[in-house]
C-alpha positions as CSV (number, residue, x, y, z in Angstrom):
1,X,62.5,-36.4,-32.0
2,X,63.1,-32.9,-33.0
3,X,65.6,-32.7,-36.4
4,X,68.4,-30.4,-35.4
5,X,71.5,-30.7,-37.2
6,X,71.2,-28.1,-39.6
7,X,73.9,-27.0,-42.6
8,X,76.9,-25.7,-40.9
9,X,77.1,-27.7,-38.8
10,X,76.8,-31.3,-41.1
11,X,79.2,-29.8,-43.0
12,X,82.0,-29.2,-40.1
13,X,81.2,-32.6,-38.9
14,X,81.1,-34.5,-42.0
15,X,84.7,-32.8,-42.5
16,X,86.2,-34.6,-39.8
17,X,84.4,-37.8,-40.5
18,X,85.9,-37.2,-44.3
19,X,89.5,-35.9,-43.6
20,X,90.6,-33.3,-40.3
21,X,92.6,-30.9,-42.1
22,X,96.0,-31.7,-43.9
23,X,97.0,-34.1,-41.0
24,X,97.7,-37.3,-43.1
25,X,99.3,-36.1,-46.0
26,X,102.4,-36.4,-44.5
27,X,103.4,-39.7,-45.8
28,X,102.0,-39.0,-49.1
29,X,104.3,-35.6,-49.7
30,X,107.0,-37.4,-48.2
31,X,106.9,-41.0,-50.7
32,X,105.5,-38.7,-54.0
33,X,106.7,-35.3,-53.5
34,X,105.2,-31.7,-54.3
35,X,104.1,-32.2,-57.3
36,X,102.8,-36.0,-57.5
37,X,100.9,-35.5,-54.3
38,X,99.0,-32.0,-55.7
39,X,98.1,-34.2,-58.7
40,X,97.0,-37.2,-56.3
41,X,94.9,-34.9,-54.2
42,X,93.6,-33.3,-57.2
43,X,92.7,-36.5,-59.2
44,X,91.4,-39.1,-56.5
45,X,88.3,-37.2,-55.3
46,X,87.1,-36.5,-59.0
47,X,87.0,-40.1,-59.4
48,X,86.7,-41.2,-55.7
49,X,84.7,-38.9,-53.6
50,X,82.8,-36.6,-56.2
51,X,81.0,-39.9,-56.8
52,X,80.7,-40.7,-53.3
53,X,79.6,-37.7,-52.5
54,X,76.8,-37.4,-54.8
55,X,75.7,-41.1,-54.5
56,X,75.1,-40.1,-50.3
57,X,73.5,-36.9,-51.4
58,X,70.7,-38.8,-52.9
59,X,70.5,-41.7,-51.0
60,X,70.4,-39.8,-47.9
61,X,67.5,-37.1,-49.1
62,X,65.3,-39.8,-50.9
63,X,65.9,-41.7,-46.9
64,X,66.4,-39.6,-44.7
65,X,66.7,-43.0,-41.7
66,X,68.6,-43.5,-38.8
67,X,71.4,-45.6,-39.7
68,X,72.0,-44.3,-43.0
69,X,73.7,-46.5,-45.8
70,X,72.1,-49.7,-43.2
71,X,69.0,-48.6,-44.0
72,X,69.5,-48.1,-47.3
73,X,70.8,-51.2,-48.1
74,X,68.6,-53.4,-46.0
75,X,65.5,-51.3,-47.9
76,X,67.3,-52.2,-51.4
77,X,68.8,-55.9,-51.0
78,X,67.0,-57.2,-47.4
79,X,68.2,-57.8,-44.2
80,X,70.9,-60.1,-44.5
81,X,72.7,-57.3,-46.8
82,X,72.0,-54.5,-44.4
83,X,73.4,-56.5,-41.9
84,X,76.5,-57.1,-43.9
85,X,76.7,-53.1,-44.5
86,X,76.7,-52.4,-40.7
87,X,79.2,-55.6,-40.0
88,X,81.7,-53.6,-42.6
89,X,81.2,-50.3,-41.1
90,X,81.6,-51.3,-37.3
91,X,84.2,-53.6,-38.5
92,X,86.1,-51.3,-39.9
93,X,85.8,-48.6,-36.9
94,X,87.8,-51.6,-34.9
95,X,90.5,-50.6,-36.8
96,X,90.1,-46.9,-37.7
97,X,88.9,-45.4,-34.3
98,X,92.6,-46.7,-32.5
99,X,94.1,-43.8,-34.6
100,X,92.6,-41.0,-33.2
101,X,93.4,-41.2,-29.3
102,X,96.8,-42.7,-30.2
103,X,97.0,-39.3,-32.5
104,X,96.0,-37.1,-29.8
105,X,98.6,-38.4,-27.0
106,X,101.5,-38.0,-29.6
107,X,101.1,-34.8,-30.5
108,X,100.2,-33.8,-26.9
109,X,103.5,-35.5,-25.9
110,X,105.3,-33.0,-27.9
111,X,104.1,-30.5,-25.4
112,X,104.6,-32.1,-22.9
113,X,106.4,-35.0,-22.9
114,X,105.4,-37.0,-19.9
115,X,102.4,-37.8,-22.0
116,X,104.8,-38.9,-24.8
117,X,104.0,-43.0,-23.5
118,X,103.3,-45.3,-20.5
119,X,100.5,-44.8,-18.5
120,X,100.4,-40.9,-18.6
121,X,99.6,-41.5,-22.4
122,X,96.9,-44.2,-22.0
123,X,95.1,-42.2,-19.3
124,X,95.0,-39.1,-21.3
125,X,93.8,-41.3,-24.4
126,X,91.1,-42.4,-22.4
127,X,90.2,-38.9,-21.2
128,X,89.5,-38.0,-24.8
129,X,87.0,-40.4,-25.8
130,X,85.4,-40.1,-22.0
131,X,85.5,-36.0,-23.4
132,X,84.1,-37.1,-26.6
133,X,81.5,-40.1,-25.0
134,X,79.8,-37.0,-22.8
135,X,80.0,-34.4,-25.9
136,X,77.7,-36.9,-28.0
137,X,75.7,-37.8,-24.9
138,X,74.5,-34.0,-25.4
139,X,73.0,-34.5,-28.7
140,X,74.0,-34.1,-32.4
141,X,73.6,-30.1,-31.8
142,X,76.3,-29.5,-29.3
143,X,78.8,-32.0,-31.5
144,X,78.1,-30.3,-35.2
145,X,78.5,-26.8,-33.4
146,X,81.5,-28.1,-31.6
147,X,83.0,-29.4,-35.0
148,X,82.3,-26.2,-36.5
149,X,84.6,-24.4,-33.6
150,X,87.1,-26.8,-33.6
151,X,87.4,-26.9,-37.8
152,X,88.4,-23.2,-37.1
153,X,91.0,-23.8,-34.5
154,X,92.2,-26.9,-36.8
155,X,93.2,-24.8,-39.5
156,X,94.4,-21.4,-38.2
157,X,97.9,-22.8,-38.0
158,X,97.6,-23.6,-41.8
159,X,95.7,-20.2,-42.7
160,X,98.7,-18.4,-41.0
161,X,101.2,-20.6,-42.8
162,X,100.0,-20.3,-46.1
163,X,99.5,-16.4,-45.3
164,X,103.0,-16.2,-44.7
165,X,104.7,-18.0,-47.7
166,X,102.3,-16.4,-50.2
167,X,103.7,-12.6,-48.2
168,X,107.1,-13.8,-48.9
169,X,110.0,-14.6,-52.5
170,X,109.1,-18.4,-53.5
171,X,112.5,-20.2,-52.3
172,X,114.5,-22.3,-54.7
173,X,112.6,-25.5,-55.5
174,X,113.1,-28.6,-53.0
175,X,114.9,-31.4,-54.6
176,X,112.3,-33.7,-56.1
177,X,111.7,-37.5,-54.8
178,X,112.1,-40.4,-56.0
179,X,108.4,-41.5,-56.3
180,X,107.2,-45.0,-54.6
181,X,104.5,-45.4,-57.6
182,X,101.3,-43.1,-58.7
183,X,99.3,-46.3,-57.5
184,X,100.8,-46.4,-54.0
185,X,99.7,-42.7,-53.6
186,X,96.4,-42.7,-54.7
187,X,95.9,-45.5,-52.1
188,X,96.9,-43.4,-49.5
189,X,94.9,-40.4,-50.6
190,X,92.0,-42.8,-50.8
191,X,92.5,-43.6,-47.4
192,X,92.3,-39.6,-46.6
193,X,89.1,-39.5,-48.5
194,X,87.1,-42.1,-46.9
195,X,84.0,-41.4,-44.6
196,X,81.8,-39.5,-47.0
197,X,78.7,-42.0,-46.4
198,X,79.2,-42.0,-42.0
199,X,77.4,-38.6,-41.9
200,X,74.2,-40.3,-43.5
201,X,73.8,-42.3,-40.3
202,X,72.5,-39.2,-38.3
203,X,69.7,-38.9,-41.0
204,X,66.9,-38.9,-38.8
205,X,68.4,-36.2,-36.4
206,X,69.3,-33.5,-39.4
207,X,67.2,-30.5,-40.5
208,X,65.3,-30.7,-43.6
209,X,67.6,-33.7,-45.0
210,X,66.2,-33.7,-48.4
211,X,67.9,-30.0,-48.7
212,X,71.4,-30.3,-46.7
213,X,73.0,-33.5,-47.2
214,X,73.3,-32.5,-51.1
215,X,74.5,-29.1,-49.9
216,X,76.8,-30.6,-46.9
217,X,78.2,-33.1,-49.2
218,X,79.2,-30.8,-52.0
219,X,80.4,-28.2,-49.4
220,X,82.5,-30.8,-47.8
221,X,84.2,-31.8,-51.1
222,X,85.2,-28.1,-51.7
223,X,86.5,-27.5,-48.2
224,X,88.6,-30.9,-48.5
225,X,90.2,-30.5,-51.9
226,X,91.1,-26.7,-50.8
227,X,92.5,-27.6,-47.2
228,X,94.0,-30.4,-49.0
229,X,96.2,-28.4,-51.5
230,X,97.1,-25.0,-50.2
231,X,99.4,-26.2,-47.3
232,X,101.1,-28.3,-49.6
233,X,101.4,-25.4,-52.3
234,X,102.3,-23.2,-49.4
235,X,105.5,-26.0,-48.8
236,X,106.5,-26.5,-52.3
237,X,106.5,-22.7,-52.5
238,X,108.9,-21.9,-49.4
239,X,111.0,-24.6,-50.7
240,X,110.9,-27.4,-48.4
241,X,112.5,-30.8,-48.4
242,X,109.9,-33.3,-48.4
243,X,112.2,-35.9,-48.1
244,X,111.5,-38.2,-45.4
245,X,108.0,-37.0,-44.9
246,X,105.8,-39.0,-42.0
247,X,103.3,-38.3,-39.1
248,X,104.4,-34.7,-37.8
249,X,106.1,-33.2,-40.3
250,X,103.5,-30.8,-40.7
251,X,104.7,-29.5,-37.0
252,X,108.6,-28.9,-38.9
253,X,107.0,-26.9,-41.7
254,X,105.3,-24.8,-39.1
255,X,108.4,-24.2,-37.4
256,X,110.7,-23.5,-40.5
257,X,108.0,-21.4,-42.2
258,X,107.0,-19.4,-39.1
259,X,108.9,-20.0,-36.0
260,X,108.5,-22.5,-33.0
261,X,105.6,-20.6,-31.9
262,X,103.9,-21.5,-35.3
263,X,105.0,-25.3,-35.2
264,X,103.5,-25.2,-31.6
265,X,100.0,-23.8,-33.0
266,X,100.6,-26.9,-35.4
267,X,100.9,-28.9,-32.4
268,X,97.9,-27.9,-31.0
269,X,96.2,-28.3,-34.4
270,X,97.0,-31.9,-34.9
271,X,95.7,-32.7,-30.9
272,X,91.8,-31.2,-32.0
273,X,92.0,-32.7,-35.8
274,X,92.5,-36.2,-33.0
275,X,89.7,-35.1,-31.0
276,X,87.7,-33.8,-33.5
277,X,87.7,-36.9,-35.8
278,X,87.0,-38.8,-33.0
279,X,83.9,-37.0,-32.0
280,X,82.2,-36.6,-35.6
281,X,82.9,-40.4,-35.7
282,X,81.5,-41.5,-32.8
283,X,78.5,-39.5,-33.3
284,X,78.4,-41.4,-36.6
285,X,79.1,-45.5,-35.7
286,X,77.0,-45.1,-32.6
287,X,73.8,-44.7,-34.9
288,X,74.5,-48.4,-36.2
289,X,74.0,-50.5,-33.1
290,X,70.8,-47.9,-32.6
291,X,69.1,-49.4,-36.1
292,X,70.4,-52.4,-35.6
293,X,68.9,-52.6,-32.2
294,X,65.8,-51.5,-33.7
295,X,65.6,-54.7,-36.4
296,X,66.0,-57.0,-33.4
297,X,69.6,-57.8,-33.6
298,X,71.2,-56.3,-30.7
299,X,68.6,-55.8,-27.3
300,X,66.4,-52.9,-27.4
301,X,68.2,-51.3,-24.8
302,X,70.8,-50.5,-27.1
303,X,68.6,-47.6,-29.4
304,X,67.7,-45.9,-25.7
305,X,67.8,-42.3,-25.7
306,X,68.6,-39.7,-23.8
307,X,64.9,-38.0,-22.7
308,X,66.4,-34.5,-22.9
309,X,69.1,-34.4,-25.5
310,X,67.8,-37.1,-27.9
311,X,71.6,-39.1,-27.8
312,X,71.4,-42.7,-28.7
313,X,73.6,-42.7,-24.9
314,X,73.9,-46.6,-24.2
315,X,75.0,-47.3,-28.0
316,X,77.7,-44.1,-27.2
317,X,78.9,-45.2,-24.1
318,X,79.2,-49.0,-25.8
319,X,81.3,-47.9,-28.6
320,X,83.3,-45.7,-26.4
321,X,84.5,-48.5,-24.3
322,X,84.7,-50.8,-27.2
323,X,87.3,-47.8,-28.7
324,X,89.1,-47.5,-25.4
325,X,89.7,-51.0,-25.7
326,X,91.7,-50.4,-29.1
327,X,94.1,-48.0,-27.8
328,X,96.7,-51.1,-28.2
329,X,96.4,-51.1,-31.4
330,X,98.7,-48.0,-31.7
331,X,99.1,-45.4,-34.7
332,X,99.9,-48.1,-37.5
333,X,97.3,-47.2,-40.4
334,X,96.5,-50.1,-41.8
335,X,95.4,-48.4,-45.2
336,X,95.3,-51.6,-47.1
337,X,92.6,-53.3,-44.2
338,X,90.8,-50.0,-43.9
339,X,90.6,-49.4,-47.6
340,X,89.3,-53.1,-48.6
341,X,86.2,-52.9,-45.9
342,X,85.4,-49.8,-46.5
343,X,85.3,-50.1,-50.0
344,X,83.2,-53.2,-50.0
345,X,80.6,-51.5,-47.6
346,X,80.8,-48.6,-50.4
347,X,80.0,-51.4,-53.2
348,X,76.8,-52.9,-51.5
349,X,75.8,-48.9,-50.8
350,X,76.3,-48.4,-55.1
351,X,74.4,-51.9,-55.4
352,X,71.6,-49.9,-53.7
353,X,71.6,-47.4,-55.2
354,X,70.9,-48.8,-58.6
355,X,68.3,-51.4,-57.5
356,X,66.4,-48.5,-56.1
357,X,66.2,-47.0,-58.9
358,X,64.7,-50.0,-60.6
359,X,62.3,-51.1,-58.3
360,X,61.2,-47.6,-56.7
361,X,61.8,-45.3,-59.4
362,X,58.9,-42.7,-58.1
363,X,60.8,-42.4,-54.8
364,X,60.7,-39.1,-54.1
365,X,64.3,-37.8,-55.1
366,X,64.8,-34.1,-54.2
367,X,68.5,-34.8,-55.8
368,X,69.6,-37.6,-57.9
369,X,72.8,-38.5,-59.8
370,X,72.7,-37.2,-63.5
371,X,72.2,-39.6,-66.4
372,X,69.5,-41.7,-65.7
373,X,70.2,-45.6,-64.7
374,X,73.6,-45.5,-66.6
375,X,74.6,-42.5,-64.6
376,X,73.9,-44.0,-61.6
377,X,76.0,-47.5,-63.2
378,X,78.9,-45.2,-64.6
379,X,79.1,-43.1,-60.9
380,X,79.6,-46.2,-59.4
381,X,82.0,-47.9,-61.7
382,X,84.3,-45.0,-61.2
383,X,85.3,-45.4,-57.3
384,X,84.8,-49.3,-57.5
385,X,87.6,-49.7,-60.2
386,X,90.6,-47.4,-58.6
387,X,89.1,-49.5,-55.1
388,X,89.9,-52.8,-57.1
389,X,93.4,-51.2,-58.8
390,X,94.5,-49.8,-55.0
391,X,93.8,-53.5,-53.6
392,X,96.3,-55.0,-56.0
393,X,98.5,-52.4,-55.7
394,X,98.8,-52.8,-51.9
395,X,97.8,-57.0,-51.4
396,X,101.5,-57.0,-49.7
397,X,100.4,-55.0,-46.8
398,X,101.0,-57.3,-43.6
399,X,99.4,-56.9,-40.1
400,X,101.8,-58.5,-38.4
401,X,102.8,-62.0,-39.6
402,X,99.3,-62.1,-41.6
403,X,98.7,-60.5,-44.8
404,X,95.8,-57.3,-44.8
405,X,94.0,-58.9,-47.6
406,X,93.6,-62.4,-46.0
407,X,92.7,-60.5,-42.7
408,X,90.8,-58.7,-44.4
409,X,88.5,-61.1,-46.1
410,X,88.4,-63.2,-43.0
411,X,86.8,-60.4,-41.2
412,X,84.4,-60.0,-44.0
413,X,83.7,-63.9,-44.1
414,X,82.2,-63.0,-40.3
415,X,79.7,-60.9,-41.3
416,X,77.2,-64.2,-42.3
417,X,78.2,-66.3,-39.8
418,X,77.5,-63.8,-36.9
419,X,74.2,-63.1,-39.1
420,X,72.8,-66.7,-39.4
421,X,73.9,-67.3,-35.4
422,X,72.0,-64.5,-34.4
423,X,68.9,-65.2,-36.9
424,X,69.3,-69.3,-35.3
425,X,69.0,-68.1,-31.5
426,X,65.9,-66.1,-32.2
């Protein structure tokens, strides 16, 4: 198949796979204030994603495979491992991919609000990831593009915000808040810096991997951290009271700053960051079943392709329905669940990491991590401790009557058992 994902657009998609715009930071202004949540945003990618980043930047140009950090791992530690690394991932998705349509029909009932709930609101959830099933069906191409358009209608309401404080007197400072705990934010900016390794599972569709996943991933970074910080610098400046800060404030800054015309723009904004994320990510988890169908543990009609477009279409139109099925889950982020199996999918990616560069160090590395092995050793260290200091921080976190860590580790105890079932009945 012809590689055809090239820079732009790997960095526009891996943008919404990473973050979406400033949608997010809502709960983080509102609990830390200004100040505390410039420093959180400024800090947790330095020792978070930078790592991250780089750690997929050389993985993914040394293997360029389809299914990305699966590969990798299953190459490093064996199959069962690699199994374990997709189990996290699609695990995970359960969870994270109930946002996004949930996301998209709140802010589009603040349009119009017959679509604010009831069936109105589950139909036009729906509609978006049928939208976003056919948009992947027509190949990696017309998604990255499409990310790349839609990053540009994403943050135009922000770009004309941040115009328009920085053209007008700084207002008298907003009264500062009470802070929930430095730890409790830097959990939830971990949880809006997560996804830097789903853009690796389109390896073996990109253009000339070895070059643009170190480029896209360090271009990505950049475009986070700045998107990140200007809207909320823009806020502090105009004198806002973050007080009481949640999902959609961002649309009441728009509106105090610019108008109702520019908290409608904001509106808008937070509908494609929805359908956007969505999109990127499907694009991304669908790759998983694909390799996995491809080892022999899902059927082999899984990895079918699309003869024209080259779209994995069967493993699409699977996760699409499996993510329709989560639109009960509603908008509750369970950051604490989401953090802990993401992080542990991001340990056994580290773990591979290092034992490749053990066993195969004359892989061909077009990049690779400074330092030698203890770079490689340190890099890791760094996101794996603030995972293991955010976990402690947040082990009260309940989904429903049943704490996230205990759910959590339950879902994680599944991952061998549905491994040695499968490995029994064939």
């Amino acid at each position: 198949m012809t590689r055809r994902l090239t820079l732009v657009p790997l960095i526009a998609a891996t943008y919404f796979m990473v973050c979406g715009g400033p949608y997010g930071l809502e709960e983080l202004i509102g609990k830390q204030g200004y100040s505390r949540a410039l420093m959180i945003i400024l800090l947790t990618p330095l020792v978070w994603s930078l790592p991250t980043a780089m750690m997929v930047g050389e993985l993914s140009a040394a293997l360029p495979e389809d299914g990305g950090y699966y590969a990798w791992v299953r190459r490093a530690c064996g199959p069962f491992w690699g199994f374990q690394e997709a189990w996290l991932s699609l695990t995970a998705s359960i969870f994270d991919m109930a946002i996004y349509p949930t996301l998209f029909t709140l802010y589009l009932g603040r349009l119009l609000p017959e679509f604010a709930g009831g069936w109105r609101a589950a139909v036009a959830g729906v509609t978006m990831i049928a939208v976003c099933a056919l948009w992947n069906i027509a190949g990696v191409r017309a998604v990255g593009w499409a990310a790349a358009a839609l990053t540009v209608a994403l943050l135009l309401p922000f770009v004309i915000l941040v115009l328009m404080t920085a053209a007008s007197p700084a207002a008298p400072p907003a009264p500062p808040v009470a802070s929930s705990g430095l730890l409790a934010g830097i959990l939830v900016a971990m949880w809006n810096y997560m996804g830097w390794d789903n853009a690796s599972t389109i390896a073996g569709e990109v253009d000339r991997p070895q070059r643009t996943y170190p480029l896209a991933m360090f271009g990505t970074v950049l475009a986070v951290a700045i998107t990140y910080m200007l809207p909320v610098i823009a806020c502090q400046r105009a004198g806002l009271d973050p007080h009481g800060w949640d999902t959609g404030a961002w649309v009441q800054a728009g509106s105090a700053i610019g108008g109702p015309w520019l908290g409608r723009l904001v509106v808008l904004g937070g509908m494609v960051c929805a359908m956007g994320m969505f999109n990127a990510l499907i694009m991304s988890y669908s790759r998983l079943p694909v390799a996995l169908a491809s080892d022999g543990f899902l059927p082999k009609v899984v990895g079918k392709r699309h003869p024209k477009t080259g779209a994995p279409w069967v493993a699409v139109l699977l996760c699409a329905v499996a993510y329709a099925g989560c639109l009960g889950l509603g908008f509750d982020r369970l950051v604490e669940l989401d953090v802990l199996l993401y992080g542990l999918s991001l340990l056994l990616e580290f773990v591979a990491l290092i034992v490749l560069r053990v066993r195969e160090p004359s892989l061909p590395r077009p990049f690779k991590l400074p330092g030698g092995l203890a770079g490689a050793v340190i890099f890791a260290l760094l996101p794996m401790a603030l995972l293991g200091i955010a976990l402690v921080e947040g082990r009260t976190e309940q989904v429903g009557s049943i704490n996230a860590l205990v759910l959590g580790f339950l879902l994680v105890a599944g991952g061998p058992v549905v491994y040695w079932i499968r490995r029994a009945l064939t």
